[in-house]
ROTI-460978 format. One record per residue (C-alpha): z, y, x; residue number from 1; residue in one letter. Coordinates in nm, 3 decimals. Each point is the difference from the previous one (the first is absolute). Example, Ala and Ser with C-alpha at 12.3 -4.5 7.8 and 13.67 -1.06 7.14 Angstrom:
BEGIN
PT       Z       Y       X num residuo
PT   0.780  -0.450   1.230   1       A
PT  -0.066   0.344   0.137   2       S
This chain:
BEGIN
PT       Z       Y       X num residuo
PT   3.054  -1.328   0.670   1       X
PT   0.298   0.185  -0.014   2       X
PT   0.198  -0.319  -0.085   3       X
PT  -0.131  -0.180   0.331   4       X
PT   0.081   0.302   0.228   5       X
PT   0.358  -0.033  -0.109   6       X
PT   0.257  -0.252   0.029   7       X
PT  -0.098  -0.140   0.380   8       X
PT   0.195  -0.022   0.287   9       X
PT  -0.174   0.195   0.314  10       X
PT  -0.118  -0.271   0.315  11       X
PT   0.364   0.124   0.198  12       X
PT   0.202  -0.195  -0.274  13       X
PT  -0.180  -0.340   0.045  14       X
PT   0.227  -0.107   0.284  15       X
PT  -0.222   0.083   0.238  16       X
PT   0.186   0.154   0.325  17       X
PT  -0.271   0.204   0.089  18       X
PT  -0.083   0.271  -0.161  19       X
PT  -0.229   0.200   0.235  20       X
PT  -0.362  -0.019  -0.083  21       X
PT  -0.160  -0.206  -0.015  22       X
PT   0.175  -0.309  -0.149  23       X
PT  -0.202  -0.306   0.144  24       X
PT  -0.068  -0.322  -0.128  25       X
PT  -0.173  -0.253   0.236  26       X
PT  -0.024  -0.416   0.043  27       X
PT  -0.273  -0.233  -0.014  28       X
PT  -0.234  -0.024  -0.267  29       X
PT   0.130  -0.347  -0.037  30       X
PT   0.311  -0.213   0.048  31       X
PT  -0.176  -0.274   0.208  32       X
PT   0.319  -0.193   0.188  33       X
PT   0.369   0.061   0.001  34       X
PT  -0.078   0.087   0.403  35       X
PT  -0.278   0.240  -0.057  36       X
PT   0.243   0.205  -0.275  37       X
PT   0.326   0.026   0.199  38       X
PT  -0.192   0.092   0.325  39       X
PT  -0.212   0.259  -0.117  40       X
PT   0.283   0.130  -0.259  41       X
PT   0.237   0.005   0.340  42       X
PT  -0.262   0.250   0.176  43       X
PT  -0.037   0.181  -0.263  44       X
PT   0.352   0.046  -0.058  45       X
PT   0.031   0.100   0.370  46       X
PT  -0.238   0.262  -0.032  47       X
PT   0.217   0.195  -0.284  48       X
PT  -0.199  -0.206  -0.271  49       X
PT   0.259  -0.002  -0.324  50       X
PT  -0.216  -0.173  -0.292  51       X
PT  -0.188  -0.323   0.065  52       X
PT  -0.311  -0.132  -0.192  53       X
PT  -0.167  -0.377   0.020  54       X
PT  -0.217  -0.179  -0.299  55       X
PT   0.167  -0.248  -0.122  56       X
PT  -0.285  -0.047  -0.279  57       X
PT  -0.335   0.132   0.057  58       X
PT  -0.215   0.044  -0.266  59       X
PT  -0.372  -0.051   0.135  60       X
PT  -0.331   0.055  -0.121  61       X
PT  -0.153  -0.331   0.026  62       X
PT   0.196  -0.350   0.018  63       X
PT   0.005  -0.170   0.294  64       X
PT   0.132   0.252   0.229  65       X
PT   0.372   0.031   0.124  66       X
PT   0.206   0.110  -0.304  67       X
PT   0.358  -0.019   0.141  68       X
PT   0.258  -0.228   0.087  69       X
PT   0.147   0.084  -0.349  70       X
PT   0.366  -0.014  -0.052  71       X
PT   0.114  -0.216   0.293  72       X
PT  -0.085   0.375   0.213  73       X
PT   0.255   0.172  -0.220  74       X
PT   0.357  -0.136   0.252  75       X
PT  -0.240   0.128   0.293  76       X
PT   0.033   0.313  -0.174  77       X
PT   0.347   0.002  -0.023  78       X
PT   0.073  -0.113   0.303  79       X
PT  -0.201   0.261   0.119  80       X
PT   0.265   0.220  -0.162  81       X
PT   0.342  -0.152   0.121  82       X
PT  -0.105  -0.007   0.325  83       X
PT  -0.161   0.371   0.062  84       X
PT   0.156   0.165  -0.274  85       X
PT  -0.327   0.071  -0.145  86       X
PT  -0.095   0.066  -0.336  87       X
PT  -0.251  -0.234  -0.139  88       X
PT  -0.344  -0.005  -0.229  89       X
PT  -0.223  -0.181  -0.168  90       X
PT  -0.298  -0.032  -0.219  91       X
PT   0.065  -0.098  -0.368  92       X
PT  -0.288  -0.066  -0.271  93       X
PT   0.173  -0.236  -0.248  94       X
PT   0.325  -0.029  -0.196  95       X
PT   0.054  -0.328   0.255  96       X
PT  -0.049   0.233   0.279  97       X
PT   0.280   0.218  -0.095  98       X
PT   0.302  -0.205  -0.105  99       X
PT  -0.093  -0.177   0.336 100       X
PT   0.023   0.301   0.234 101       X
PT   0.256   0.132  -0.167 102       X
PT   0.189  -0.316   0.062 103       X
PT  -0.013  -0.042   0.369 104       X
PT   0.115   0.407   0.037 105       X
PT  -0.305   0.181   0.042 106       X
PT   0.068   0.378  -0.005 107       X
PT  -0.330   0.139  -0.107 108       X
PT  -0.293  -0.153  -0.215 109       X
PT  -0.318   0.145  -0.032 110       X
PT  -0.304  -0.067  -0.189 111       X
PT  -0.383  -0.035   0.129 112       X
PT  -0.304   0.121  -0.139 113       X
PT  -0.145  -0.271  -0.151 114       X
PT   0.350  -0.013  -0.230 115       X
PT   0.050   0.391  -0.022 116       X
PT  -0.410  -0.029  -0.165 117       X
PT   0.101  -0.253  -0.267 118       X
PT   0.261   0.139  -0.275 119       X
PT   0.078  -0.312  -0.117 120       X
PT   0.120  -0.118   0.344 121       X
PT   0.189   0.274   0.026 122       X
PT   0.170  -0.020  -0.286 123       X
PT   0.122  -0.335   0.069 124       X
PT   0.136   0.142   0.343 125       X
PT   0.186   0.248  -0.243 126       X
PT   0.157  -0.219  -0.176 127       X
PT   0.139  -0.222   0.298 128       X
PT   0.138   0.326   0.152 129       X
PT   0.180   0.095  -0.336 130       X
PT   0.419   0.040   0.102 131       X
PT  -0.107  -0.020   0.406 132       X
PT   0.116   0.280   0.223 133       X
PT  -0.268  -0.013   0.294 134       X
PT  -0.262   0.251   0.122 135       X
PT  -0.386  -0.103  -0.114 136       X
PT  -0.318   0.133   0.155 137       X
PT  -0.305   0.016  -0.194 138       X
PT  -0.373  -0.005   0.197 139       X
PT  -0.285   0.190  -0.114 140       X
PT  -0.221  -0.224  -0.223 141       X
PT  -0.328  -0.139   0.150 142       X
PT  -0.204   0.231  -0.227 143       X
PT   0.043   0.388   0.062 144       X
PT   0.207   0.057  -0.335 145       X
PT   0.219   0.204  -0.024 146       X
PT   0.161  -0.054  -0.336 147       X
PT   0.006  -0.352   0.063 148       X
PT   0.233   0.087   0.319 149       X
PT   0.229   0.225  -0.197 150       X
PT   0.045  -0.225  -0.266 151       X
PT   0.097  -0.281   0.234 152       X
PT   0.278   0.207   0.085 153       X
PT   0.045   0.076  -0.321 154       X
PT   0.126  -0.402  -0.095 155       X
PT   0.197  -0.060   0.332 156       X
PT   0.229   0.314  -0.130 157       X
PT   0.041  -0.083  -0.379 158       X
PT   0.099  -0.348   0.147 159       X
PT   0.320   0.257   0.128 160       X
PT  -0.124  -0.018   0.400 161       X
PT   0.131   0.371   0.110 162       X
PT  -0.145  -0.077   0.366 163       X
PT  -0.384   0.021  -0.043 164       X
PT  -0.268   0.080   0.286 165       X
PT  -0.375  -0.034  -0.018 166       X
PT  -0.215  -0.108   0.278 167       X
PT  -0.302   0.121   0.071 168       X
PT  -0.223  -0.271   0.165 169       X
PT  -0.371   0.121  -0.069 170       X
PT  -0.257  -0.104  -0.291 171       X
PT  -0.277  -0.251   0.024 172       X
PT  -0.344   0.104  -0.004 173       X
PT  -0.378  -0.157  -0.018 174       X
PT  -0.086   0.279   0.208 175       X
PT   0.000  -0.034   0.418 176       X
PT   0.264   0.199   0.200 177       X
PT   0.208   0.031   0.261 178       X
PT   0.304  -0.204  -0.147 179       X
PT   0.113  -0.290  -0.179 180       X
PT   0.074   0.194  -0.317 181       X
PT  -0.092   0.317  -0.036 182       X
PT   0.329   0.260   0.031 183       X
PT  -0.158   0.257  -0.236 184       X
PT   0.296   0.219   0.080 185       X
PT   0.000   0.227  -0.282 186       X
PT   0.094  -0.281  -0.213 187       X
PT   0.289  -0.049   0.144 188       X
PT   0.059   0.380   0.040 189       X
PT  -0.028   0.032  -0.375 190       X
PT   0.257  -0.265  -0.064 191       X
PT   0.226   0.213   0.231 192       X
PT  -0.073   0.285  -0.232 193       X
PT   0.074  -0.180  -0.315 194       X
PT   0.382  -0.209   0.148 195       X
PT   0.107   0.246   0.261 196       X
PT   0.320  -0.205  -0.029 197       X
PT  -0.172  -0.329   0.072 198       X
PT   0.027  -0.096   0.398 199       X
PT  -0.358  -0.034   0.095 200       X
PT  -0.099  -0.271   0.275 201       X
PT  -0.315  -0.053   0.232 202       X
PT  -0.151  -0.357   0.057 203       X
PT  -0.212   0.099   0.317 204       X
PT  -0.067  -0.363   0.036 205       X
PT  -0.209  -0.075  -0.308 206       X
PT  -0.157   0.326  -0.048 207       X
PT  -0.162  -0.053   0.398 208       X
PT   0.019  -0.357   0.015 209       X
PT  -0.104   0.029   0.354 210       X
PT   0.299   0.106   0.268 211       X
PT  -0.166   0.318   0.161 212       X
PT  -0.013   0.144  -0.277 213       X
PT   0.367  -0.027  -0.106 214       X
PT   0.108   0.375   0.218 215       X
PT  -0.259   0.176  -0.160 216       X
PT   0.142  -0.097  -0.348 217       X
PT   0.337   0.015   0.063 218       X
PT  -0.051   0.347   0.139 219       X
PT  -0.138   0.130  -0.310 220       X
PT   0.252  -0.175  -0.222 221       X
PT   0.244   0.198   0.189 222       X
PT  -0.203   0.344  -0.029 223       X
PT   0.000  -0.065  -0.379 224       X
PT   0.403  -0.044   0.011 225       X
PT   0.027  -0.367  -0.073 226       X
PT   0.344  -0.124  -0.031 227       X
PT  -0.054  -0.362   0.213 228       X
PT  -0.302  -0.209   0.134 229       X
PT   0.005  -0.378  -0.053 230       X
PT  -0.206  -0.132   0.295 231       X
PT  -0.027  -0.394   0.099 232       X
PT   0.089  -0.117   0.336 233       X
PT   0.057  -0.331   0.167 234       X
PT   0.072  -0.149   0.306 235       X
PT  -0.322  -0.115   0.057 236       X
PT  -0.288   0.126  -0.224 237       X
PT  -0.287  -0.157   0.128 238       X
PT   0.150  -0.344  -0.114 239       X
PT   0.116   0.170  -0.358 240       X
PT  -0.084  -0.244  -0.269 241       X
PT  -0.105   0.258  -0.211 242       X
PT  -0.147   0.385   0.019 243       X
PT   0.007  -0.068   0.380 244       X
PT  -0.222   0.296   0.095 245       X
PT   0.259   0.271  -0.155 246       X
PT   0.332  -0.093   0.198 247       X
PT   0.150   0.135   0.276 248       X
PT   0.309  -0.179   0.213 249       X
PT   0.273   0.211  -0.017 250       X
PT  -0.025   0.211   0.320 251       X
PT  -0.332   0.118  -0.112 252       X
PT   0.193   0.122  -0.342 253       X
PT   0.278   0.138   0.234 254       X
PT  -0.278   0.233   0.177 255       X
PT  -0.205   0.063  -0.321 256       X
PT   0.303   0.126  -0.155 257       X
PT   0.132   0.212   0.352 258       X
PT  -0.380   0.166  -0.040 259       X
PT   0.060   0.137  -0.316 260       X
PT   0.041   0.387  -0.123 261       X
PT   0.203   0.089  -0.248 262       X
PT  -0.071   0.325  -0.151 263       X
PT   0.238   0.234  -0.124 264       X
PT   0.021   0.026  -0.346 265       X
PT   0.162   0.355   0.057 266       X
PT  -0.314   0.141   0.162 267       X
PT  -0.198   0.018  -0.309 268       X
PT   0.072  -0.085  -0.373 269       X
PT  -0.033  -0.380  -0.111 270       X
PT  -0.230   0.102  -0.265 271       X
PT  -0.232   0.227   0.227 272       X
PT  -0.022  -0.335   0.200 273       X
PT  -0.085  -0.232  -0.283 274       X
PT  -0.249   0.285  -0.142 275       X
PT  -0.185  -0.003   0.364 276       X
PT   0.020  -0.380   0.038 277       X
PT  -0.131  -0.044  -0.326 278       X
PT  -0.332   0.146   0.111 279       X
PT   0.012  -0.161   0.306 280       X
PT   0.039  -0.335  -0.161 281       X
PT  -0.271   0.052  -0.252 282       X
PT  -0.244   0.119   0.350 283       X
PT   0.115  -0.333   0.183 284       X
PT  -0.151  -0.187  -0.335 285       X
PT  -0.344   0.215  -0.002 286       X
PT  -0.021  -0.083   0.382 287       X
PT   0.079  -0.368  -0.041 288       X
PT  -0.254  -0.033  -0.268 289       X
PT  -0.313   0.210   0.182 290       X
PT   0.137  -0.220   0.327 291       X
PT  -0.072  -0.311  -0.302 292       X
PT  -0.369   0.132  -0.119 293       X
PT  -0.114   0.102   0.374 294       X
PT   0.072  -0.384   0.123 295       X
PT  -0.180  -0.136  -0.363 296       X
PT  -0.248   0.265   0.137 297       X
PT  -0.057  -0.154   0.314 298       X
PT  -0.059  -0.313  -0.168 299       X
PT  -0.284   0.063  -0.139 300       X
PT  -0.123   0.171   0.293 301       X
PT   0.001  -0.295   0.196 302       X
PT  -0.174  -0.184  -0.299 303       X
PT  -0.268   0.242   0.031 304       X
PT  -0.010  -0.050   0.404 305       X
PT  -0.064  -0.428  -0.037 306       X
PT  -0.286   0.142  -0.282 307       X
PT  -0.149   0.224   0.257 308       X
PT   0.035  -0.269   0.263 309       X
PT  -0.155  -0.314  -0.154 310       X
PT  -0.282   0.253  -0.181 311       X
PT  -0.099   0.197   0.341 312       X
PT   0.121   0.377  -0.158 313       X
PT   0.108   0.229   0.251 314       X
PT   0.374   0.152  -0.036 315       X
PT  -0.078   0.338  -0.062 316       X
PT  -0.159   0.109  -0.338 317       X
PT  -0.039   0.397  -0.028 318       X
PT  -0.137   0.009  -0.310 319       X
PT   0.311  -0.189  -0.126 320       X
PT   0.226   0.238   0.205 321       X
PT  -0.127   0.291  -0.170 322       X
PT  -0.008  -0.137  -0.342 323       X
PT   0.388  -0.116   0.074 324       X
PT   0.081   0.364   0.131 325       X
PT  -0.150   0.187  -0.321 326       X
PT   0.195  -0.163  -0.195 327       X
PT   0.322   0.034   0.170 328       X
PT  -0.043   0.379   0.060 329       X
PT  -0.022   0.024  -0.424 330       X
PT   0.300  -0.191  -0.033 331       X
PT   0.172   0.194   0.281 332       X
PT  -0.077   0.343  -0.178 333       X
PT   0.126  -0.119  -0.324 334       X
PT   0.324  -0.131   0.189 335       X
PT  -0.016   0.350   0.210 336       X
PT  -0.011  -0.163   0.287 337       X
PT  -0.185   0.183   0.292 338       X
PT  -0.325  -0.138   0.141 339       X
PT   0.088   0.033   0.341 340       X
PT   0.292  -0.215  -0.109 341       X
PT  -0.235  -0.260  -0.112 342       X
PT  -0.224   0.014   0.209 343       X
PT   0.279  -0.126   0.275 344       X
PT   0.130  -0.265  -0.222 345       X
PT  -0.301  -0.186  -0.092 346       X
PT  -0.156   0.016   0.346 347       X
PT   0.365  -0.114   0.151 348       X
PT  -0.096  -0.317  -0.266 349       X
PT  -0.323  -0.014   0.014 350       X
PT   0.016  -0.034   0.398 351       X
PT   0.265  -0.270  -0.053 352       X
PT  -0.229  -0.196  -0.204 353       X
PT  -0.285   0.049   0.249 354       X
PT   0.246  -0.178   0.239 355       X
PT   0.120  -0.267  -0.247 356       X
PT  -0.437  -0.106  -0.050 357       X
PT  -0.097   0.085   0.375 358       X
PT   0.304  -0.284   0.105 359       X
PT  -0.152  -0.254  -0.254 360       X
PT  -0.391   0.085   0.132 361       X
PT   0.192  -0.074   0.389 362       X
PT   0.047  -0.338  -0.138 363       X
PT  -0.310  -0.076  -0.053 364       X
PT  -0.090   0.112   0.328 365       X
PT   0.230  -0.186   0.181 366       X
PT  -0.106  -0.293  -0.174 367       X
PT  -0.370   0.025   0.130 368       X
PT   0.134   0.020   0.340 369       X
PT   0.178  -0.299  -0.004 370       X
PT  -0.287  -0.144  -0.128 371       X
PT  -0.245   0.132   0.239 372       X
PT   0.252  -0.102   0.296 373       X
PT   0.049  -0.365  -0.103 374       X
């Protein structure tokens, strides 16, 4: 680990003229028209934006859906960067990818999950970088591994890159929640822990995939000390031809960004922060998940409310309630948990699921009416 710690050149020495933090990267998730580049690059550049992202090749899930103009985006790009001065970056995920951004001038690659999870892939991108002096960015993988992350990194520097960042952008997941991907922020605090030399970025736009949620992130990227956020924006989301829903125009980014706090890092000790956050992330998971089993929960409840409906049962059983409660108090004490405190939580749920069956036994009601009235 030592080796990868050593050897890189800090954020300030990537030509980037800011050096305040945080470094921001923003554009639309895809290159869609040489308009829609230079006019949202142009108000992004007018708002102090320095680094500009677009697709150029989109890697999808399933075919049929927009995958990118492909290579006749890449002079929008650099147009983009004689005429604002910007610097410019793209997604890469093959060897072709590469020697063709490289090519047309573009200052910064970096590398998406899907590649970043495959070592073979990344290997390949390796070897195209071999001899090339330009800064590459490396995303999280789609699983939460961390090894897999770090040794991603790993090949992009014994290809001889010295200007290495990782992105975090969030992890899939089977399980419901809030976001897109799941952040799972002690992940990425861990990798912080392991490369304090690497510049560590924030993808606020794929972790929430939804654009209210993009302050909230972005807020606690910067509370963890993040170097940069890469967030998507575009002139006109709503007509995005791809993750639509997760874009803001560039005023919005202008306020988002205006709304932040920055913390100083001399107020308390980095790793005092990082030890606290750590916790924090891993109560975030534990409330995501019991947010997860409460909704399966409810599920079921309402499964139980059609049963009750079509077989005449009333709603409330008390024998059932007290069987339930006996053994939650024996779990509670072995957990030593009060039973006052559970007492409070399963009525609070229990109530709720009185609601969720009484609503369903309503529409049967209703129903009757309408019959009744006709």
């Amino acid at each position: 680990m030592e080796n990868l710690n050593s050897g890189l050149l800090p954020i300030q020495k990537w030509g980037i003229k800011s050096t305040e933090r945080p470094v921001v990267i923003a554009g639309p998730c895809s290159a869609e028209s040489e308009k829609q580049v230079l006019e949202t690059a142009k108000q992004l550049s007018e708002n102090g934006i320095n680094i500009y992202r677009a697709g150029i090749w989109k890697p999808r899930t399933r075919p049929g859906h927009f995958e990118g103009v492909g290579a006749k985006g890449l002079p929008w790009l650099k147009k983009v960067k004689e005429e604002t001065g910007m610097l410019i970056t793209t997604e890469v995920a093959t060897e072709k990818h590469v020697y063709e951004a490289l090519k047309f001038g573009v200052d910064i690659l970096w590398i998406g999950a899907r590649s970043s999870a495959n070592p073979f892939v990344m290997q390949e991108i390796a070897n195209a970088l071999e001899g090339a002096d330009v800064p590459v960015m490396i995303k999280n993988p789609v699983n939460p591994d961390l090894d897999l992350w770090i040794g991603a990194i790993e090949r992009i520097q014994k290809a001889g890159i010295k200007k290495i960042a990782a992105i975090h952008r969030g992890f899939s997941t089977y399980d419901k929640s809030l976001y897109r991907n799941n952040p799972q922020w002690q992940l990425a605090i861990d990798l912080k822990i392991k490369l304090p030399n690497i510049p560590l970025f924030n993808d606020p736009s794929h972790i929430g995939g939804k654009r209210d949620l993009l302050f909230d992130i972005s807020q606690k990227a910067m509370d963890l000390h993040f170097d940069g956020l890469m967030i998507e924006s575009h002139i006109n989301p709503d007509e995005a031809w791809s993750d639509a829903k997760q874009q803001i125009t560039p005023a919005v980014l202008n306020k988002l960004l205006d709304n932040l706090i920055l913390r100083d890092k001399k107020s308390h000790s980095l790793e005092e922060t990082v030890e606290l956050e750590k916790y924090r992330a891993q109560i975030d998971s534990y409330d995501n998940i019991i947010m997860g089993v409460l909704g399966d929960r409810m599920d079921v409840v309402k499964n139980i409310g059609k049963f009750k409906k079509e077989n005449n049962i009333t709603i409330l059983q008390p024998n059932r309630w007290d069987q339930l409660m006996k053994k939650n108090y024996e779990q509670a004490d072995s957990k030593g948990f009060s039973k006052k405190f559970v007492d409070r939580l399963f009525k609070a749920i229990h109530q709720e699921s009185i609601n969720f069956q009484t609503a369903i036994m309503k529409e049967e009601t209703k129903e009757k009416i309408v019959k009744v009235t006709k």
